[in-house]
N, C-alpha and C positions, 0 to 999 in steps of 0.2 A: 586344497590342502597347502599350496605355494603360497598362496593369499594370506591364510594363515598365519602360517610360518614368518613370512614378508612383516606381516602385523604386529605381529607379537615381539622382532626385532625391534621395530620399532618404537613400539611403546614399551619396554624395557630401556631401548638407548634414551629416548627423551623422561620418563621417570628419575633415569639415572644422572643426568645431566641438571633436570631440576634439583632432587638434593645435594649437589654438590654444589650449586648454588646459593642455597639458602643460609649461610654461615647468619650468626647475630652480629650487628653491632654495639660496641665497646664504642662511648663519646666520654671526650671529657673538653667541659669550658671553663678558663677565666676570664671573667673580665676586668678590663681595667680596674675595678676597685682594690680587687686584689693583688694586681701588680705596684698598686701604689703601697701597699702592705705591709708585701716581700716580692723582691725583682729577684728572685731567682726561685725557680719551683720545679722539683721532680716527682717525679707517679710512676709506681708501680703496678702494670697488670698483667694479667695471664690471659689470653684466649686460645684458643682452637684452629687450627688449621681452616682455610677461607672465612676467617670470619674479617670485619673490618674493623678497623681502629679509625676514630674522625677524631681529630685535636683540633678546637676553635677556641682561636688565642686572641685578645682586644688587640685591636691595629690601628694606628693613627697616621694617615700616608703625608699628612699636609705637615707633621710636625717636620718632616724628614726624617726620619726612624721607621726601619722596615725592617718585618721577618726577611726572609732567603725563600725564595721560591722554592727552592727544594731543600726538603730537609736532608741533613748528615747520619745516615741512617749504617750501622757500622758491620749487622750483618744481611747482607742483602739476599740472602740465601731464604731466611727467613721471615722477611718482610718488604714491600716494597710499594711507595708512595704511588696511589693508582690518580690524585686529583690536587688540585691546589685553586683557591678562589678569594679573591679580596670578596666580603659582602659590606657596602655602607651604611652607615645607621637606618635606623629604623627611621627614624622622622623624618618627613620630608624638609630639604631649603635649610638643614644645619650645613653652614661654613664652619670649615674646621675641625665638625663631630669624628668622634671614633668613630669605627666600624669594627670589622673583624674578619681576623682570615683562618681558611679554614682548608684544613690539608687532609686528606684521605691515605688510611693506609689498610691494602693486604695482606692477611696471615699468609704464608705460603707453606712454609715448612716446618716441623717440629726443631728449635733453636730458639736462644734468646738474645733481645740486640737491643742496643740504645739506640734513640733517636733526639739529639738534641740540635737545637736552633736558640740564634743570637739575632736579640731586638736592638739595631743599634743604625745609627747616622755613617751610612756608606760612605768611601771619598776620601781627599786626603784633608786630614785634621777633624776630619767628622768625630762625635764621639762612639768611641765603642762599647760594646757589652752593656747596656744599659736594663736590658730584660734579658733572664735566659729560662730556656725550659729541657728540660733532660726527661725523658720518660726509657725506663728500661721494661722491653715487652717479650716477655715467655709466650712462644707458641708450641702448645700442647701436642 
């Protein structure tokens, strides 16, 4: 009857841990076509508590223009940047090609926050603000 008992804890806790797991992901990508466009773009979305948000934004490292490692995320209570990764082009042996980077974020809590990031040449006399992206994210 302990064994039981024992079991049954436990496949309740792990059940319970798998659906709290399972949140959807929310993606959104531009690529450079569309920054050449409009250099500046905001997005609106709602998710859920655990769910993720992935922003994959065109990145070109060789021009000297770079996203921010981490994004300016305003309320952290309700979301919070779980990944960050340059990926470079798809085609093998391009000098120079874009690629793209791409940031992960967790719903955490019921609130809603902006998260924006500035494409621009670091440094002194670099240029700034050249791409921006502002996304404000309600979590349900």
């Amino acid at each position: 009857m302990k064994i039981k008992l024992i079991l049954l804890c436990v496949l309740l806790a792990l059940s319970l841990s798998i659906s709290a797991c399972t949140g959807k992901q929310v993606s959104l990508e531009i690529p450079c076509d569309e920054f050449m466009k409009d250099q500046h773009f905001t997005w609106e979305v709602e998710v859920n508590t655990g769910d993720s948000v992935v922003v994959t934004l065109c990145s070109n490292p060789t021009t000297g223009f770079q996203w921010p490692e981490l994004a300016q995320i305003d309320n952290q209570n309700a979301l919070k940047q779980t990944d960050h990764k340059y990926e470079p082009p798809d085609e093998e042996n391009i000098v120079g090609g874009a690629g793209q980077e791409v940031w992960t974020f967790k719903a955490l809590n019921k609130g809603t926050t902006t998260v924006s990031m500035e494409y621009s040449r670091p440094g002194e006399g670099g240029e700034k603000v050249h791409w921006t992206f502002v996304a404000t994210i309600t979590v349900e």
